[in-house]
Structures are given as structure tokens and as C-alpha cells.
LOBA-22401 format. One line per 10 residues: number of its first residue (from 1); for each residue x, y, z of N, C-alpha, C, O. Coordinates in pm, 1 decimal. Each point is the difference from the previous one (the first is absolute). Last residue first. Layout:
BEGIN
NUM	X Y Z X Y Z X Y Z X Y Z ~ ...
***
This chain:
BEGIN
151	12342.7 6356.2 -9928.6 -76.2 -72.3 -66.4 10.3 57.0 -171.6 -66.5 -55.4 -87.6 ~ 203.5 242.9 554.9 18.4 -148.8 1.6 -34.1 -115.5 -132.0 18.7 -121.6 -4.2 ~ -269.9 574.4 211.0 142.8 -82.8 4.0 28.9 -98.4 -23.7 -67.9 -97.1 33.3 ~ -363.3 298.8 -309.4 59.9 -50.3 146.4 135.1 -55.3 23.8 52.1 -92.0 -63.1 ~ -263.4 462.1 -340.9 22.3 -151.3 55.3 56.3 26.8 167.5 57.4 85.1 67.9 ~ -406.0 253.0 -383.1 88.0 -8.4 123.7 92.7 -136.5 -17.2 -95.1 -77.6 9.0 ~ -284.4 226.8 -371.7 19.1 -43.3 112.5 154.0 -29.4 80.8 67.3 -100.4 -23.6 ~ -126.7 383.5 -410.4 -28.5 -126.0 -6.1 22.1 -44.9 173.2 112.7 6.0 49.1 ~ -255.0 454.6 -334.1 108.7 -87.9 55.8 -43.1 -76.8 24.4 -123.0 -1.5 2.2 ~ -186.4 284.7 -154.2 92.8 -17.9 -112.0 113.3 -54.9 65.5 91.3 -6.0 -82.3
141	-481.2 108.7 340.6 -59.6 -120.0 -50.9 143.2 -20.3 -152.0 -0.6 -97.3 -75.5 ~ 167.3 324.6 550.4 -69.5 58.0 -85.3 -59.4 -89.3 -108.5 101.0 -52.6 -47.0 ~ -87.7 19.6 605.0 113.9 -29.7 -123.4 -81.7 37.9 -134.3 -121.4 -17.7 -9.3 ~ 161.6 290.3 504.9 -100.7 -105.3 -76.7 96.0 -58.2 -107.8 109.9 45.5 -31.8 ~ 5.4 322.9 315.9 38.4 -91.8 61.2 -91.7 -147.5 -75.0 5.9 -115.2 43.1 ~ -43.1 577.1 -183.8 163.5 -16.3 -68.4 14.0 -198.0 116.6 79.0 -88.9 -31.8 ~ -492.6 350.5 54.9 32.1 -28.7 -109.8 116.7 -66.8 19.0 -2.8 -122.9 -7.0 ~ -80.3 306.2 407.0 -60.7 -86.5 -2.6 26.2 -88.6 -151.7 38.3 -117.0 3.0 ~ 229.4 527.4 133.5 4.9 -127.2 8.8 -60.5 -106.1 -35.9 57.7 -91.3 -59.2 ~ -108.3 428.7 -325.5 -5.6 6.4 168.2 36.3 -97.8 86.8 -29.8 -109.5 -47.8
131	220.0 313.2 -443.9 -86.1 -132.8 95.8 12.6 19.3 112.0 100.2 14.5 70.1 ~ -4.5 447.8 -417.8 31.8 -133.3 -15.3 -128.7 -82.2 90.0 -117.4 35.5 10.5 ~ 210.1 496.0 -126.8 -43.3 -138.3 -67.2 49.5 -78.0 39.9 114.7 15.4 -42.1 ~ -184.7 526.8 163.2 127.3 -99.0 37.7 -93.2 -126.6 -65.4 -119.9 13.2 24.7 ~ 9.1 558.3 -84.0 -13.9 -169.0 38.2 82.3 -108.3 -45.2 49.1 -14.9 -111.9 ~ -101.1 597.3 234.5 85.5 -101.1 -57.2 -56.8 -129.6 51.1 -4.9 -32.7 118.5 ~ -58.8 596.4 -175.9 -40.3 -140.8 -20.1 55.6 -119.5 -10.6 32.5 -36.6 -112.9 ~ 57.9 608.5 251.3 38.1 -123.5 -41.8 -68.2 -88.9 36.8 -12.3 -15.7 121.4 ~ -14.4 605.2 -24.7 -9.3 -133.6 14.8 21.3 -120.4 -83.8 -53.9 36.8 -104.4 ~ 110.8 417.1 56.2 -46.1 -16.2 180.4 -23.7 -139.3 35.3 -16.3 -50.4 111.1
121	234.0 407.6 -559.2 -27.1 -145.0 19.9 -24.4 8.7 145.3 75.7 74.1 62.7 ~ -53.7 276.6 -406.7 12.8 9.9 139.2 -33.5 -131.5 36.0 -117.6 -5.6 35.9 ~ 246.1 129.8 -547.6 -102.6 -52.1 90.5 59.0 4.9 120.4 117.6 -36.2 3.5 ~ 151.8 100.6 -411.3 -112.2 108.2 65.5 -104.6 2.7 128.5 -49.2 91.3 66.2 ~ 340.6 -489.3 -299.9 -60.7 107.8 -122.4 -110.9 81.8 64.0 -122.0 -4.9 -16.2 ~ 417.5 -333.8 228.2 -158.5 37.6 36.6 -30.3 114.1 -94.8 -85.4 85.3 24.3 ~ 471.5 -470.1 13.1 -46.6 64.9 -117.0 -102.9 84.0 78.0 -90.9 -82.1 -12.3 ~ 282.9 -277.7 186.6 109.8 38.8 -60.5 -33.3 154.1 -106.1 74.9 61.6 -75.8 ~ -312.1 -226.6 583.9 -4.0 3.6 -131.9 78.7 47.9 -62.9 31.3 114.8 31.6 ~ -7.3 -340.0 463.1 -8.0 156.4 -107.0 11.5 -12.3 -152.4 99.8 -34.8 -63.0
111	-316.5 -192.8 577.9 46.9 -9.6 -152.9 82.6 145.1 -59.5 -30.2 119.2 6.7 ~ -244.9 -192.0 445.3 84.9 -103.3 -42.7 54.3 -21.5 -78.0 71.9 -98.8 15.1 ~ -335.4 487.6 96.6 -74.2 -82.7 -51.3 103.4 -139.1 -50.4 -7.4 -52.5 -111.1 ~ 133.1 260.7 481.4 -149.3 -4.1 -56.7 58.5 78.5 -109.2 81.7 92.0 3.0 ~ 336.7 -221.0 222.0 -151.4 17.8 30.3 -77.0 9.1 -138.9 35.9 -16.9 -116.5 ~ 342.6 -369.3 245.1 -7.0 129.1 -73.7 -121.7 99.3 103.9 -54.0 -46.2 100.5 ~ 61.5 -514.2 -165.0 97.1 118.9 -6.2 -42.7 124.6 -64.9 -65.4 22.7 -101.8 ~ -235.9 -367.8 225.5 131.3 -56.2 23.4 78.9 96.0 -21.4 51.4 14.5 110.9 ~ -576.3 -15.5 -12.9 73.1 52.5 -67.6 176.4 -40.8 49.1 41.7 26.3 112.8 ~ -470.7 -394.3 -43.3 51.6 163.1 59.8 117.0 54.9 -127.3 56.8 -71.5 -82.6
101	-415.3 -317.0 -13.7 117.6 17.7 6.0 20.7 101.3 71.4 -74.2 82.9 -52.8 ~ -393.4 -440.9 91.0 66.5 158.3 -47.9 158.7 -12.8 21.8 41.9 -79.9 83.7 ~ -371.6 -291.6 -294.4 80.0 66.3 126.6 13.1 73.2 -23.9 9.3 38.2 -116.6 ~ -344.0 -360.0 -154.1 32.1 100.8 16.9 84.2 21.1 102.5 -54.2 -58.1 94.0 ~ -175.1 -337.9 -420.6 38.4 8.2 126.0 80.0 151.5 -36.3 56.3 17.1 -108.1 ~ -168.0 -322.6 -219.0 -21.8 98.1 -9.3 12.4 93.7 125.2 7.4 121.2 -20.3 ~ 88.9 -623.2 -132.9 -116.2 55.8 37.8 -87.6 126.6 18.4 -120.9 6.3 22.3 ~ 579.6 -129.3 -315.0 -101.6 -85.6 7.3 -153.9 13.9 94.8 -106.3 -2.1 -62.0 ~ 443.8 346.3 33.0 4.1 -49.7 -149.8 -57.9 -108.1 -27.0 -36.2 -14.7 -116.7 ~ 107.9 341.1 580.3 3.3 -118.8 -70.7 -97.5 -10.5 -134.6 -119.7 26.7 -9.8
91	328.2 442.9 225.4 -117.3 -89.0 -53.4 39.9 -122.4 -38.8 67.2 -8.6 -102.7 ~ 108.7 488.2 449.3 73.8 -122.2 -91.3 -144.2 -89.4 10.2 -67.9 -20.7 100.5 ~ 109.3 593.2 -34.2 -27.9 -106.1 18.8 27.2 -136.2 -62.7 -6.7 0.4 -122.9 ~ 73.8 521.8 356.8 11.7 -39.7 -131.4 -74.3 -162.5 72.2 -32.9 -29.2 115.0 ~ 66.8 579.7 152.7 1.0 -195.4 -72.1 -2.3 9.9 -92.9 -19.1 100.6 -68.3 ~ -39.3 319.2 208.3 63.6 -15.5 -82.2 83.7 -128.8 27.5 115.3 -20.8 -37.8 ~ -422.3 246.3 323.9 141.4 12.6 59.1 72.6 -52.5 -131.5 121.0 -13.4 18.1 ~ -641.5 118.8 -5.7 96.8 103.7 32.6 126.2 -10.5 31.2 60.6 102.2 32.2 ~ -433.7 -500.2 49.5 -2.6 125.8 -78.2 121.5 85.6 18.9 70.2 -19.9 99.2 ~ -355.7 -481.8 28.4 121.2 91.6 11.4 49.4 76.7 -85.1 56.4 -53.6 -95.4
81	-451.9 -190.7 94.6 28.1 115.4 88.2 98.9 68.7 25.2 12.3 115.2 41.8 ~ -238.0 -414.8 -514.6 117.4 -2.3 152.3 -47.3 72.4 95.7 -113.1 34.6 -34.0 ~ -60.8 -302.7 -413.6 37.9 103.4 47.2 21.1 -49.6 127.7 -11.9 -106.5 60.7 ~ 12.5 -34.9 -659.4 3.0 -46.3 153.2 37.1 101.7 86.8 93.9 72.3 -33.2 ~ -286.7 -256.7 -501.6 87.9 144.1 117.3 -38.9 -40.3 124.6 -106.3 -46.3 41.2 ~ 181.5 -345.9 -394.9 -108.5 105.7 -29.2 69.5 106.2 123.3 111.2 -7.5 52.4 ~ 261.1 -268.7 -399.5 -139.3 23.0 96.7 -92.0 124.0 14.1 -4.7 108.4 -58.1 ~ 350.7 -161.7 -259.7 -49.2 -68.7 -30.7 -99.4 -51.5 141.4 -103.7 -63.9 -17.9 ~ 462.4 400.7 134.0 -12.7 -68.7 -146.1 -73.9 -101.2 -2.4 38.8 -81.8 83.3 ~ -89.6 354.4 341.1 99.1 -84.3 -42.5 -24.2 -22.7 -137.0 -117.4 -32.2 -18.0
71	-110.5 392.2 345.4 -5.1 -106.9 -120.4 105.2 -41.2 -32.1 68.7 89.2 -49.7 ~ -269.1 216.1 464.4 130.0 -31.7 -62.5 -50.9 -140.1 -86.2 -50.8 -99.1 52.5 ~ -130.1 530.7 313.3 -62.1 -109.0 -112.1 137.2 13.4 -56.7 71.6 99.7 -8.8 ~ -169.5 69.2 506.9 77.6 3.8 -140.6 -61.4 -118.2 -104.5 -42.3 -111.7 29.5 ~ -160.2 492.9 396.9 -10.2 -170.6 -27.0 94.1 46.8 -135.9 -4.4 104.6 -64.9 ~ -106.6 243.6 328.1 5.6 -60.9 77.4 20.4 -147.8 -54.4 13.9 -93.5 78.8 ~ -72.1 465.5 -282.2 155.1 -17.1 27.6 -12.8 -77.3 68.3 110.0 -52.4 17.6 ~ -464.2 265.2 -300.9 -26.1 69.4 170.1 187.8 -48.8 68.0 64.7 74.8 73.5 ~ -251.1 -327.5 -466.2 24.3 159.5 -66.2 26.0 71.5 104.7 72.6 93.7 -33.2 ~ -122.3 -529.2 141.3 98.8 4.4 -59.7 -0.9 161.3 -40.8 98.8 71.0 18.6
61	-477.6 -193.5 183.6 83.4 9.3 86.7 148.4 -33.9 -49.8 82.3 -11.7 90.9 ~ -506.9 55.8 -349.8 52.9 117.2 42.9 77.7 -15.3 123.0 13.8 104.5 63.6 ~ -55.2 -457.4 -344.7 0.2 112.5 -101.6 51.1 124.8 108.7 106.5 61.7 0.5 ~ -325.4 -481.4 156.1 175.3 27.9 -31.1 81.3 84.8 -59.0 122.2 10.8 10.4 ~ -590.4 -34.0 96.1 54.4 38.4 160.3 141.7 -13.1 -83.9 88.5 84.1 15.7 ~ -393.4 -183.2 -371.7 -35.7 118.6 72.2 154.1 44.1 169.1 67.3 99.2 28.3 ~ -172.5 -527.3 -181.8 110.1 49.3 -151.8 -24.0 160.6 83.1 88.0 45.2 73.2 ~ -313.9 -270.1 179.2 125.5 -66.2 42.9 76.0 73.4 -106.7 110.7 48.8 22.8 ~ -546.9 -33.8 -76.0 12.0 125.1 116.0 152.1 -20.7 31.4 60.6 93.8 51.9 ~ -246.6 -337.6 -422.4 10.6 93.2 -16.7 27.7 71.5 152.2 54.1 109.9 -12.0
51	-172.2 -554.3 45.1 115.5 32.6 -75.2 59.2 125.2 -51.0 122.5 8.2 -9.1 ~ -503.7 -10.3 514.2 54.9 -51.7 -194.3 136.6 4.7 -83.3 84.5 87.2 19.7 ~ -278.5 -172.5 546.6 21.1 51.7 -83.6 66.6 -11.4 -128.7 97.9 -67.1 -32.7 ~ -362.8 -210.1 380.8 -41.3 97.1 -123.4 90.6 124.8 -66.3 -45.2 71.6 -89.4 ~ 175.8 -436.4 453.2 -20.6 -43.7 -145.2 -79.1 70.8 -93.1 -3.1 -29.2 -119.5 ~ 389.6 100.5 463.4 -133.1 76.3 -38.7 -32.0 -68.7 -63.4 72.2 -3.4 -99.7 ~ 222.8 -235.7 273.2 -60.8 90.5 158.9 -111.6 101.9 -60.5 -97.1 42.1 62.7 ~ 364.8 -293.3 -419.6 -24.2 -132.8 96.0 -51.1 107.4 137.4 -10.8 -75.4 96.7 ~ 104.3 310.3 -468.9 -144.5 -92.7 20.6 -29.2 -81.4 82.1 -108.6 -41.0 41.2 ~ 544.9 258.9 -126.4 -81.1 74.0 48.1 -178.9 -58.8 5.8 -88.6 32.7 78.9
41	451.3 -305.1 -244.9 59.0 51.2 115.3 -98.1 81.1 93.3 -24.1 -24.2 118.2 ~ -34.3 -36.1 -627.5 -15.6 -154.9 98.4 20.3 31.4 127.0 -101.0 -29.5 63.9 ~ 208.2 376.7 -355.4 -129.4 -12.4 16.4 -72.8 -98.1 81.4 -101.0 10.4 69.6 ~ 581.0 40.8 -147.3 -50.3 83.5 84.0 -146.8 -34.6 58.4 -40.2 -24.2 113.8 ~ 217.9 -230.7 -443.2 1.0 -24.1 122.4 -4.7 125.8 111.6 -25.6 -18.7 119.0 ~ -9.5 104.9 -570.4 -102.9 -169.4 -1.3 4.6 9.8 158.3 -99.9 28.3 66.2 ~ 406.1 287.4 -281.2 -120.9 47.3 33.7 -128.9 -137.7 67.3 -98.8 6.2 73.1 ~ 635.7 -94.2 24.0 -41.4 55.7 -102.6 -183.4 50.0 7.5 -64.2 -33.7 99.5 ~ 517.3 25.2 253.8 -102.5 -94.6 -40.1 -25.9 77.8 -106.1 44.0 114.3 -12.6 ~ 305.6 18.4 293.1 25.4 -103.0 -102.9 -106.3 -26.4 -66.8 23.6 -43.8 -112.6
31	8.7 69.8 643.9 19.7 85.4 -105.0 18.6 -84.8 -170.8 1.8 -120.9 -23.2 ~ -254.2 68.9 507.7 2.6 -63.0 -122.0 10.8 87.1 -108.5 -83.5 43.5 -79.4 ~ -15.3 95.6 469.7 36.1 -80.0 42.2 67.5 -139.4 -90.8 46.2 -108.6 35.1 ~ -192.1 555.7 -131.8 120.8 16.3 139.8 7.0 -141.4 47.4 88.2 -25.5 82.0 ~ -369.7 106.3 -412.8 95.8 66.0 -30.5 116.8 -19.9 106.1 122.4 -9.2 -9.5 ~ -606.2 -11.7 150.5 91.8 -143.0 -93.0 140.1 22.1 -50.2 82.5 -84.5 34.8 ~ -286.9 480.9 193.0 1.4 -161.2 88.7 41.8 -101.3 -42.6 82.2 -75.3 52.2 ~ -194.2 429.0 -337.4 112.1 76.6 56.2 39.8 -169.1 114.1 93.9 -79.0 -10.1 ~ -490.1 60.3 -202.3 83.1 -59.3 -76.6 103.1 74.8 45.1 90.9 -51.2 -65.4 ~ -464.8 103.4 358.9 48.6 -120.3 -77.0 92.1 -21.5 -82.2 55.9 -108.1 18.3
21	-171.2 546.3 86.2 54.8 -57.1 127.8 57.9 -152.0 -60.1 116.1 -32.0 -25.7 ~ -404.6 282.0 -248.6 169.9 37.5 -2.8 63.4 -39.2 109.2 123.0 4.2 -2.2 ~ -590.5 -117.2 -39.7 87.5 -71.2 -133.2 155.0 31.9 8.7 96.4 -70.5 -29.7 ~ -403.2 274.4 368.8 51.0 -173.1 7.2 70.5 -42.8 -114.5 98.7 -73.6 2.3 ~ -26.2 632.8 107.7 -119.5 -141.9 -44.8 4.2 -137.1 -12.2 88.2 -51.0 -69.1 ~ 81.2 591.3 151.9 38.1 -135.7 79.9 -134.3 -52.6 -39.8 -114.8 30.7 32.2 ~ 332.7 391.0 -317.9 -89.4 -16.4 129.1 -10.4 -177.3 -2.3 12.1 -70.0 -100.5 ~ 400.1 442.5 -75.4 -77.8 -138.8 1.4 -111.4 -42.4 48.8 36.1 -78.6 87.6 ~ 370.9 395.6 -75.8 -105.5 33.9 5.0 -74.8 -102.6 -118.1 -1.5 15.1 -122.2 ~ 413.8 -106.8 340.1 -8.1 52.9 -133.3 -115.2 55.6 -64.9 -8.2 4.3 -122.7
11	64.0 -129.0 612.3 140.4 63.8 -95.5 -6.8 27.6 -101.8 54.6 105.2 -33.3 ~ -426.0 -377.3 191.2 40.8 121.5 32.0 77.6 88.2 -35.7 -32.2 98.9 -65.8 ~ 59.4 -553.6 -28.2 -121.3 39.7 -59.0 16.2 162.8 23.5 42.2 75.4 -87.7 ~ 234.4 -305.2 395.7 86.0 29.4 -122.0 -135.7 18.6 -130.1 52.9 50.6 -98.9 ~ -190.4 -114.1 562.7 104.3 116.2 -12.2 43.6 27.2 -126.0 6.2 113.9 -46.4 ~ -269.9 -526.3 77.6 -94.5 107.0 6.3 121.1 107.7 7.8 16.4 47.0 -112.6 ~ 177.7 -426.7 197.9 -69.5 11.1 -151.5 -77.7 156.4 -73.7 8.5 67.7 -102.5 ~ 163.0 -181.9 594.9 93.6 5.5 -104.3 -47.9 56.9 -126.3 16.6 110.0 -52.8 ~ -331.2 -289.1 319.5 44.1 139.4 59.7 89.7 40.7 -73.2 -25.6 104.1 -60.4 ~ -61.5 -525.5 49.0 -64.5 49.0 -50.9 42.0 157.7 -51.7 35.4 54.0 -104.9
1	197.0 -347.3 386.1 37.7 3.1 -138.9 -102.4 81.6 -80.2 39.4 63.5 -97.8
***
């Protein structure tokens, strides 16, 4: 996997450094995450390296293509690896929990805008809202306990 890591640093003429190895590593293993937990992720095997080298490595491995940063309304930004095929993504509304959607119809950029006033459109954003299982299977503190058959 390493090896992996290190190719795609390469590719984008990148030179290969633990910080960029590390968080390309977390990334992949834990998509979704936000800057806190990258940083958490990557400390737990480097513990010297700094908050800044992590803001540093995300900066230029999102600008380089290799990583997507995606902000949901009213959260903080969260990144990926999976790059370049024009996902989308559905956000629980109570824990905040992330999936990726594949593109459902059409090609790329999945959409067609009723309007592109000029614009060569290449691509479409789209986030999906609602409850994740886990959420949606809890009872919410504004309903009133379940009754038992029978009763």
C-alpha cells in the first residue's frame, strides 16, 4: 500500500514524505474525516508530526487532485480519496455521518443544468440530507416511547 501511496505522490510530481504518506494512508482508510481526525489518525504512528504539516499535506494533496475536500452546510470540511468520477454524497442531519452516492443517471456531470448561462459545466455537486440508519433506528427524545403489545 505504501508503494501505492508513494506512486500516486509521484504522478503528480510530489516528493514522498511521511506527512504525505500518512495522511494519503488515513484518507484511505477513513474517508470522510474532518481536519481534527486526520490529525488524530496520523499521530497515532507519527506523534511528531505538526498540526500545521497535516493543514500543510491537505492543502497540497487536494490542489495536486489527489484528495477531495467536501463541506456539507453547516459542517466542518471533510476529505476523501476518491477523486475524479463525480460522486456525490448523502449527510445525516443528526450525527453527521457521510456515504458516497455514485452517479445515478446520465453521464458526467450527472445533471443538466436548466440554465448554464454559457458555462461549460464538467461537473455537479450534489448532497443528499436525511437519517442514517443508525439515527433513524433510535427513538427521537420528541416521541413518546414505543407501547408494548398488548397494552
Amino acid at each position: 500500500m505504501r508503494s501505492d501511496i508513494e506512486a500516486q505522490l509521484r504522478s503528480v510530481s510530489l516528493r514522498v514524505t511521511r506527512p504525505r504518506v500518512a495522511v494519503l494512508a488515513a484518507l484511505r482508510d477513513h474517508p470522510h474525516v474532518d481536519t481534527e481526525t486526520v490529525i488524530e489518525l496520523v499521530r497515532a504512528d507519527h506523534p511528531a508530526v505538526s498540526h500545521q504539516a497535516v493543514y500543510d499535506v491537505l492543502r497540497a494533496l487536494t490542489d495536486a487532485g489527489l484528495v477531495r475536500r467536501i463541506q456539507p452546510a453547516g459542517a466542518n470540511a471533510r476529505y476523501e480519496t476518491r477523486v475524479g468520477d463525480n460522486h456525490h454524497h448523502v449527510v445525516c442531519r443528526s450525527c453527521g455521518a457521510i456515504a458516497d452516492v455514485d452517479c445515478t443517471v446520465g453521464h458526467a456531470p450527472c445533471l443538466t443544468a436548466s440554465d448554464d448561462h454559457g458555462y461549460v459545466i464538467d461537473e455537479a455537486e450534489v448532497v443528499f440530507w436525511g437519517t442514517c440508519p443508525n439515527c433513524s433506528a433510535e427513538p427521537h427524545p420528541d416521541e413518546p416511547p414505543a407501547r408494548k403489545a398488548g397494552k
